[in-house]
Structures are given as C-alpha cells and as structure tokens.
N, C-alpha and C positions, 0 to 999 in steps of 0.2 A: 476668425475675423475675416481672410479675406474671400471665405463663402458668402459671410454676411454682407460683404461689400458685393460681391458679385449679384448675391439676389437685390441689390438694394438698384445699382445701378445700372445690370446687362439682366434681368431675370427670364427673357427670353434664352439665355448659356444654361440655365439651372436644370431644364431636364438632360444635359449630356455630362454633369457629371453623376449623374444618379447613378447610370448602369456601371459605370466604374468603380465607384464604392462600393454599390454593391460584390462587383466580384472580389474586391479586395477583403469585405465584411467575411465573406465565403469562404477565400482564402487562409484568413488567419483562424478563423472558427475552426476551419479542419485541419490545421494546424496543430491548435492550443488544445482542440477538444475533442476528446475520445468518440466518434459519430455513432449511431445506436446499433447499427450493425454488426461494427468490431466487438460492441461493449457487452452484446449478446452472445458471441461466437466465445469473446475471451471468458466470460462467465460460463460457457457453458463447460470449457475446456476445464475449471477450478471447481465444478462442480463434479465432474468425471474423477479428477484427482483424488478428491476428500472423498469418489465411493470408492477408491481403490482399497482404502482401508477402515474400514466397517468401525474403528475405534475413532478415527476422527470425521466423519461426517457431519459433514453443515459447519466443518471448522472458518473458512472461508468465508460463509455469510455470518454468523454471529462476529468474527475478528472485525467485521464490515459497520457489524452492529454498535457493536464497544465504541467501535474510531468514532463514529458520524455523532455517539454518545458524550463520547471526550470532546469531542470539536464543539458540540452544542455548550459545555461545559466552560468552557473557552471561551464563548461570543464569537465564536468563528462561523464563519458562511459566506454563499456564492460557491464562486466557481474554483477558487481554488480547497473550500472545502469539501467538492465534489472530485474532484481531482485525489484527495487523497481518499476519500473513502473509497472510490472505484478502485485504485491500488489497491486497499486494503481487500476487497472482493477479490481479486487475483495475487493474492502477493504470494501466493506457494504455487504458481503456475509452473515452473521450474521444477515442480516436483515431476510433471511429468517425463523427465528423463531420467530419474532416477529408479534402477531395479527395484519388482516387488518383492525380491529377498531382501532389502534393506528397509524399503520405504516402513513393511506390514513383518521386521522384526520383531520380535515379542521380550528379546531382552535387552539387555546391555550392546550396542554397538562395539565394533572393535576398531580402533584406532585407523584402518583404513576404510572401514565403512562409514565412518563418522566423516572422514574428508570426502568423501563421496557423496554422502547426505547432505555437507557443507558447501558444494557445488552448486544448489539447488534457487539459490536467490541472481547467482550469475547466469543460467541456465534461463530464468526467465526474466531475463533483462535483456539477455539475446534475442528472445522470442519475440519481446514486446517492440523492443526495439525495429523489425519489423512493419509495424506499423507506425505513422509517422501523427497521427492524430493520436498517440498515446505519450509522442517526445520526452511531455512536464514530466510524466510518470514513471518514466524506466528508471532514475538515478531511487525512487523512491521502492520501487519490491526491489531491487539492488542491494540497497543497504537496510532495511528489515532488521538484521540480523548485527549489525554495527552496538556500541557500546558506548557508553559516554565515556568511559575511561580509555579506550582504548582497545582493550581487547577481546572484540568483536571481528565480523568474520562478514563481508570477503577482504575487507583494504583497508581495516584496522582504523578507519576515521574515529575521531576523537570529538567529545562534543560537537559544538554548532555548526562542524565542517557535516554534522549527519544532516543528512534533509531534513526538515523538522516533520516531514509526512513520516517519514521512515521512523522517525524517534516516537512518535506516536502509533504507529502502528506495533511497534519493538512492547510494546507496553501492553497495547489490549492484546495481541498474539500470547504473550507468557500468560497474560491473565486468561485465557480461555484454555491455554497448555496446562494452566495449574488444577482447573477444577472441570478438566474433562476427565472420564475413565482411560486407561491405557490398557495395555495386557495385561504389564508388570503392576498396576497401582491403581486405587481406586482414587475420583476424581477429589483435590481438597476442598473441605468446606468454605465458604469466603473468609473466615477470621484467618486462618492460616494461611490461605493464597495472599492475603492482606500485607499479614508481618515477612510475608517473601519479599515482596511489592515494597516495601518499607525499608526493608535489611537490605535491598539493590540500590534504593532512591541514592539518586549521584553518583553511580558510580556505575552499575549497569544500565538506569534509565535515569532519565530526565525528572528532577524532581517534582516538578510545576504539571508535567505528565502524569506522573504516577499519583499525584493529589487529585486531580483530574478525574482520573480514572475512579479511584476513590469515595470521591465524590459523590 
C-alpha cells in the first residue's frame, strides 16, 4: 500500500526504491535457495559417495527420484518442494566421512560400526551447514533417518517434531534400500518392499507418506 501511495503521489521516488529491493530480493534468494553452483559441487560430491560402493550407485539420484514422485503425489510444489527434493539428492553426503571398511562391508555391521555408519546424517548436516544458501535444508538430511515413533537416529524426534522433508525422504530412502541389490541379498521385488512399507506405516514412517509412495 504505501508503495502504491508513493507511485500514485511522489512517482518521480519510485526509481530509488527499485535498486533496494532489488538487493534485498537477492539477499533472501541466497538465503532460502541453494544457488546453482553449490547445488552442482553438493551433487557432485553424493554422486562420488554412491561410486564408492558399486552396490549402491545412482542411490542418491533415484531417492531424489521417489521424493519429487511423492511430492507430485501430494499436490505439492514450488520452492519448498524443490528444497526437499535437492536434500533428497544429497541426503547421504555425510557418507563421505565414513571409512570404506564400513561404508562397502559386505555383512552384518557390528555394533560399533553400526554407530559409526549412524554418524553419517550429522556428518552431513555439518557440511551443509557450511553453506548458508542451503540453511532450510540441513535440519532435513539431519534427520533422514528420524522415526515417527521415536526410535530413530540421530535425536530420537518423534512424529511432526521430524521435518516433514525428512519424513518423506525416510520413506523413498528404505524404499529404494529395499529393492536395490546388496552383497548380502538380492534386491526385493515391489509386492514385498510393499508389506515392509505397510508393516512400518505409523510407526517407522509416516502413514499419508508411505500411501504416497505407494501410490
């Protein structure tokens, strides 16, 4: 309103606040939104990750694939469903601190390797964090690995205290865990990835999610 008073009454003032908005426009843009540069460098780095181990390759971009899938499934869109699916494209960037005696183990982890491996969603939330045009997105590869029941992993969040980026990504992540090849197991067919997806609804994931996914 009192722009519109100003162009109406002083419209000789109007070209000095342009250059202001503008840098403010600028400002929060690089802010809120990941700039193309980072979002190539952070991609590149989640692509290096996933060839670290010849069994999950391309995990990264298909978990990318699933979310942006779920979200369309939703009526979700804009900018904040760009926001999470670009998480989704790095949410295991935090892998890259973790040794390839653990990452590209072939069996069973052992109870300290497993807390190690579990380090890996705070690992890159540090990283991201880093970067200040990714902000919205660090609490979301963060918690990835969170539960709706609670016992989820790194800070045990419970329901809707999870991002809801993260709780959607928690969903297409296992659903791409379930029916890729491992060392130890070949990948499940979708009817059984399905009744996993089913047997967790409410309680490891998000019901309205996992239907979503589903879908």
């Amino acid at each position: 309103v009192p722009v519109a008073a100003l162009a109406q009454h002083s419209p000789q003032l109007l070209p000095l606040l342009i250059l202001p908005l503008a840098i403010v426009y600028r400002v929060l843009r690089s802010r809120y939104h990941l700039q193309d540069g980072t979002r190539a460098l952070l991609e590149q780095i989640a692509d290096l990750v996933d060839l670290r181990d010849p069994y999950t390759g391309g995990h990264s971009r298909r978990v990318a694939e699933y979310t942006a899938r779920m979200l369309e499934q939703l009526n979700l869109s804009g900018h904040d469903a760009d926001l999470i699916t670009t998480a989704a494209r790095i949410h295991d960037i935090g892998k890259v601190g973790i040794p390839d005696a653990i990452l590209n183990k072939p069996g069973r982890l052992t109870d300290e390797e497993r807390l190690n491996m579990e380090r890996h969603p705070v690992l890159g939330a540090n990283l991201l964090a880093r970067y200040p045009d990714f902000a919205r997105g660090v609490a979301i590869v963060r918690h990835h690995h969170e539960r709706i029941d609670g016992a989820g992993y790194p800070d045990g969040l419970r329901g809707t205290t999870i991002p809801f980026g993260a709780r959607v990504i928690a969903v297409a992540d296992t659903w791409d865990a379930l029916t890729s090849d491992r060392p130890y197991r070949a990948g499940m067919d979708a009817a059984r990835a399905a009744a996993i997806l089913r047997a967790g609804r409410g309680t490891q994931w998000a019901p309205e999610l996992v239907d979503a996914l589903l879908a």
